[in-house]
C-alpha positions as CSV (number, residue, x, y, z in Angstrom):
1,X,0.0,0.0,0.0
2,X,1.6,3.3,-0.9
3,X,1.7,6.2,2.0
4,X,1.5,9.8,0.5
5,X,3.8,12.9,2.5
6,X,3.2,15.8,2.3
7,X,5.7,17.3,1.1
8,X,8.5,18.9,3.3
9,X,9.5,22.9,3.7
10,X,13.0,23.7,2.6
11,X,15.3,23.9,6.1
12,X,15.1,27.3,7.0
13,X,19.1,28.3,7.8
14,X,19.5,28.9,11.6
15,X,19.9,32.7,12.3
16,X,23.3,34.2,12.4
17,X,24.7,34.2,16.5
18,X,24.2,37.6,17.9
19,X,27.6,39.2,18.1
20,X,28.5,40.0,21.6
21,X,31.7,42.0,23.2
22,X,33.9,38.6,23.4
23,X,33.1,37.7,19.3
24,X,33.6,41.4,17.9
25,X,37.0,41.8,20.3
26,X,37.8,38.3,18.9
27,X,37.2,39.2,15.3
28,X,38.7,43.0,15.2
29,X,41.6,41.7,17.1
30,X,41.6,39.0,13.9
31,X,41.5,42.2,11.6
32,X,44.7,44.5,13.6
33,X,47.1,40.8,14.1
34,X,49.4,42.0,12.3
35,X,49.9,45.8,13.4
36,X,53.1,47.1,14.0
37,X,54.1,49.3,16.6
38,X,54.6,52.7,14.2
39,X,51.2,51.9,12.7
40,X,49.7,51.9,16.4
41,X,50.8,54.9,17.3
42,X,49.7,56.6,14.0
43,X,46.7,54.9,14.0
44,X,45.3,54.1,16.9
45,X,43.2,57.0,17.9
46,X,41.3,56.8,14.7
47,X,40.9,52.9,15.2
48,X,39.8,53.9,18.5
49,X,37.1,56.3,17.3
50,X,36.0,53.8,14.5
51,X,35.3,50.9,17.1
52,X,33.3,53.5,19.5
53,X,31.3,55.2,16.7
54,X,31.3,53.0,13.7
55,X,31.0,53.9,10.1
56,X,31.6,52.8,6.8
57,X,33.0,56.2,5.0
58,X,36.3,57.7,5.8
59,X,39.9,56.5,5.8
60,X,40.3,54.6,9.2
61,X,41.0,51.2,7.7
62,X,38.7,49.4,5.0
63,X,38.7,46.4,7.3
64,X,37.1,48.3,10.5
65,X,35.1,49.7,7.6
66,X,33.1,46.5,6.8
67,X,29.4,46.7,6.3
68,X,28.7,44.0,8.7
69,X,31.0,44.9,10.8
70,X,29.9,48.1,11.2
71,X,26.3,46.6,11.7
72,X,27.2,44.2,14.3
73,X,29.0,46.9,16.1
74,X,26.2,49.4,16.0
75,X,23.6,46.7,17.4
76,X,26.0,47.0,20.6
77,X,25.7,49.4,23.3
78,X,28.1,52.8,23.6
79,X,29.5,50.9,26.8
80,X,30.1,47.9,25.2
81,X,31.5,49.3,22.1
82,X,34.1,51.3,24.7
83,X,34.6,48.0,26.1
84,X,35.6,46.6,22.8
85,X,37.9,49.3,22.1
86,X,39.9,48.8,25.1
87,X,40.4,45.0,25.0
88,X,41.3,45.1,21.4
89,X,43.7,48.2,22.5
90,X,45.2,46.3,25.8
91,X,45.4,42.9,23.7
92,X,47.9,44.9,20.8
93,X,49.7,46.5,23.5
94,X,50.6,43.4,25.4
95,X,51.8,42.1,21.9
96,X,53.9,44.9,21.2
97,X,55.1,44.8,24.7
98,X,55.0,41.9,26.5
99,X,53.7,43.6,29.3
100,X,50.2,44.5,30.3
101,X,48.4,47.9,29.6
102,X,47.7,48.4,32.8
103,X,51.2,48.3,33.8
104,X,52.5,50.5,30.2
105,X,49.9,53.0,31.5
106,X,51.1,53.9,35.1
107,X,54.9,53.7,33.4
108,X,53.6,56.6,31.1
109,X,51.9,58.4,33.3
110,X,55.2,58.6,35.6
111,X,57.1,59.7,32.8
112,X,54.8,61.4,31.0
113,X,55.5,64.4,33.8
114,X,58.7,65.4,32.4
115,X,58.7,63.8,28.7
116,X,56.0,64.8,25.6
117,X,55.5,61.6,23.2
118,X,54.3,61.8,20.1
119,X,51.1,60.7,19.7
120,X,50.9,60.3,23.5
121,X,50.5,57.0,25.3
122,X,50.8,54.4,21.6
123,X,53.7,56.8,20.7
124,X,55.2,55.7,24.1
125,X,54.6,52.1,23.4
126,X,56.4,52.7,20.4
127,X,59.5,54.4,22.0
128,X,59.9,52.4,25.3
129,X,62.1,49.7,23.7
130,X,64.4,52.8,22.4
131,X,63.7,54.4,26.1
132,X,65.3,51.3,27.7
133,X,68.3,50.8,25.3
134,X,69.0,54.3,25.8
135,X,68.8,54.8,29.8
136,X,68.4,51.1,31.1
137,X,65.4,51.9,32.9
138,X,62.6,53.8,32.6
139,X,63.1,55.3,36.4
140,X,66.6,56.6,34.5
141,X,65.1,58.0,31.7
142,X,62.5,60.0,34.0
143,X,65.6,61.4,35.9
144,X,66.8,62.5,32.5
145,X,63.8,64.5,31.4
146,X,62.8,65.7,35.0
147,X,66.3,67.6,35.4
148,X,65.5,69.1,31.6
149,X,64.9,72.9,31.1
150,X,62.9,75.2,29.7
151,X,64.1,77.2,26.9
152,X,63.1,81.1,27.5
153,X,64.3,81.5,23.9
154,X,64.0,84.4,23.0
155,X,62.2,85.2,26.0
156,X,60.0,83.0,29.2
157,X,57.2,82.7,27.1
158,X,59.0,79.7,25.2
159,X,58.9,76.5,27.6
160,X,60.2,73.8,25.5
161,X,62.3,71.6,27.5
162,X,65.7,71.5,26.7
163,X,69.4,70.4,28.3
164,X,70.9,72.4,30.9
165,X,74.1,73.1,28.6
166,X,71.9,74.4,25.8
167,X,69.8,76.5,28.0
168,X,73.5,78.5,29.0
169,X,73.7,79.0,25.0
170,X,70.5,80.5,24.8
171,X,70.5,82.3,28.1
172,X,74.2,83.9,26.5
173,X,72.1,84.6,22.7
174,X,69.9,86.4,24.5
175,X,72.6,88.7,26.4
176,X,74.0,89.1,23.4
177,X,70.9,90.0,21.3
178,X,69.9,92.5,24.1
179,X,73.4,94.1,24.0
180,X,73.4,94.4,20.2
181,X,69.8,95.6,20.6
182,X,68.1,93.3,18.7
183,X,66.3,91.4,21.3
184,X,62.9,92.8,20.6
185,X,63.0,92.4,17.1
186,X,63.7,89.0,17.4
187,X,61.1,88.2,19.8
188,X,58.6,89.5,17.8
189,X,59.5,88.0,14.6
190,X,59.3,84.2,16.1
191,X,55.7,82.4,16.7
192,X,57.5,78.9,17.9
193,X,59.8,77.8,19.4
194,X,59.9,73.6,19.5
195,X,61.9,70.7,18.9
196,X,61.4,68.5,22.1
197,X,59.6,65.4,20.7
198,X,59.9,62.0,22.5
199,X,60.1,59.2,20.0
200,X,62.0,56.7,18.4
201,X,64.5,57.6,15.1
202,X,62.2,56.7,11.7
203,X,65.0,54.7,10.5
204,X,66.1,52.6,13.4
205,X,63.3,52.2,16.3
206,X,65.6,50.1,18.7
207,X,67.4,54.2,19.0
208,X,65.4,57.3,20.3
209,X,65.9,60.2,17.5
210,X,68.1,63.5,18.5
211,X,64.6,65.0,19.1
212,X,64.3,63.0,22.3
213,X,66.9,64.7,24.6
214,X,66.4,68.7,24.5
215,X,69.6,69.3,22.2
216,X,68.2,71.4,20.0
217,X,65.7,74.0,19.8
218,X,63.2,74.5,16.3
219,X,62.8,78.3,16.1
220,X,59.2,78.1,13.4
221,X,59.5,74.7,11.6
222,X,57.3,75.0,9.3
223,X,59.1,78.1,7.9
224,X,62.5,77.0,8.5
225,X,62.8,73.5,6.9
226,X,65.8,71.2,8.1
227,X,67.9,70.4,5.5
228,X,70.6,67.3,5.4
229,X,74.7,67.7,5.1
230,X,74.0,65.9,1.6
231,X,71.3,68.7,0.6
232,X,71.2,71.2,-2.6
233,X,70.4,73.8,-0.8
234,X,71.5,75.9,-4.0
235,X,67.3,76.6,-5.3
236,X,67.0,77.5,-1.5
237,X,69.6,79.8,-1.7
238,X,68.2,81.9,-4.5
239,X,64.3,82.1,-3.1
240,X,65.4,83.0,0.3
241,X,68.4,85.8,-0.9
242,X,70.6,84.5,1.3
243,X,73.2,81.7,1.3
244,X,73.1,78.2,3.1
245,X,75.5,76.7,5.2
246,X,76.0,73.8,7.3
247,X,77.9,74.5,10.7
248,X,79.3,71.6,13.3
249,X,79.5,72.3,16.8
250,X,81.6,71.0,19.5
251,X,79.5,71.4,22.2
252,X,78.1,68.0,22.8
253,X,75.0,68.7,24.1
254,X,74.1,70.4,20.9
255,X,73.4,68.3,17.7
256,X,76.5,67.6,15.6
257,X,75.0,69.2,12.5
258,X,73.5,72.7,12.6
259,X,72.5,75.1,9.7
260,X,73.2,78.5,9.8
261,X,73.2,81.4,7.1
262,X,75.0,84.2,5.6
263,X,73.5,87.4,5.3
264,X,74.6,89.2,1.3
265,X,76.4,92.4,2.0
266,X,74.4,95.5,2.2
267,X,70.7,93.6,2.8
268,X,69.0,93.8,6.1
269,X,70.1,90.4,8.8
270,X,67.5,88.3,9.8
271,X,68.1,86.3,13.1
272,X,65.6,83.0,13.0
């Protein structure tokens, strides 16, 4: 005897898992595996913002970028996206470091004092190796930057920290500007004085770069371009009147190379 069945309804797929903090950490800590240490501290505060408020536009990386993933992050809750953000952040710096965030946080916050990183706290991850190599340990390299100076180039409104030795060559410019009488003028011709920048050298990050020890003073950088020993400065030379030329010092506390400039006879000197 033959037994008719009705006939049977396609399987409906099982829903997808709701994503919760554990899975997106998981899968965004998938997506930044293989981020190195520069790219953190370029990055980070954008990767930061992008985990906290998702979007899809914008340049923060295509990955965190993801429709779904942007989906699966909004369905969470501001807390718990803030939550995300700081496990994914803790998890890359215990990779970079070795050591737990909580512990690289209360080391930068000693430090941090006396010492101005770029980038703050990632561009400290990113220089502590340097840091150590340099002074041994970090309670040495805060004793370093604590007994630092500031500048009060061309006068006290100009705080950036700099060596003890260097701030005796400024403090004797600045006699000899006001003796010569040109103190004001100089004064009121600079907007910046910089230069002090805590961070590793672009081309060898186990070293700290010359910008790291208060050697050297930037009188408005972005109007007084640094130029190598190697440099043409010879097009330079003919926009800005004047000519070029590179200067060593023997004071050690003052970077080996230096560039300084010639005034043409008969035009007005300009001290920058």
């Amino acid at each position: 005897m033959q037994v008719l069945r009705a006939p049977q309804d396609p399987a409906t797929p099982a829903p997808a898992p709701k994503p919760t903090v554990d899975s997106l950490t998981t899968k965004i800590k998938d997506l930044l595996s293989a981020i190195t240490g520069y790219e953190f501290k370029q990055e980070w505060a954008h990767l930061e913002s992008q985990i906290i408020t998702p979007v899809t536009t914008g340049k923060v990386r295509a990955s965190l970028r993801d429709e779904a993933l942007v989906k699966d992050l909004n369905s969470m809750t501001a807390a718990e996206r803030t939550t995300i953000a700081k496990n994914v952040h803790d998890s890359i710096v215990k990779t970079l470091t070795g050591v737990e965030a909580a512990d690289i946080t209360t080391e930068y916050d000693a430090i941090r004092k006396y010492a101005g990183f770029e980038h703050g706290e990632p561009g400290f991850v990113m220089a502590r190796t340097a840091l150590l190599n340099k002074f041994g340990t970090l309670d040495a390299a805060t004793k370093y930057y604590k007994a630092l100076k500031p500048a009060n180039f061309p006068d006290d409104t100009h705080k950036t920290p700099v060596h003890e030795n260097l701030q005796k060559k400024l403090a004797a410019a600045k006699t000899l500007l006001t003796t010569k009488g040109w103190l004001k003028d100089v004064t009121d011709s600079i907007k910046k004085v910089g230069g002090f920048n805590v961070r590793e050298n672009r081309k060898n990050t186990s070293v700290l770069s010359d910008h790291s020890f208060g050697w050297a003073v930037d009188i408005d950088a972005e109007s007084n371009p640094f130029f190598g020993e190697d440099a043409n400065v010879q097009p330079r030379n003919r926009v800005r009147g004047h000519r070029l030329r590179f200067a060593r010092s023997g004071d050690p506390a003052v970077p080996a190379r230096t560039l300084s400039s010639r005034t043409p006879r008969g035009s007005r000197r300009r001290t920058a």
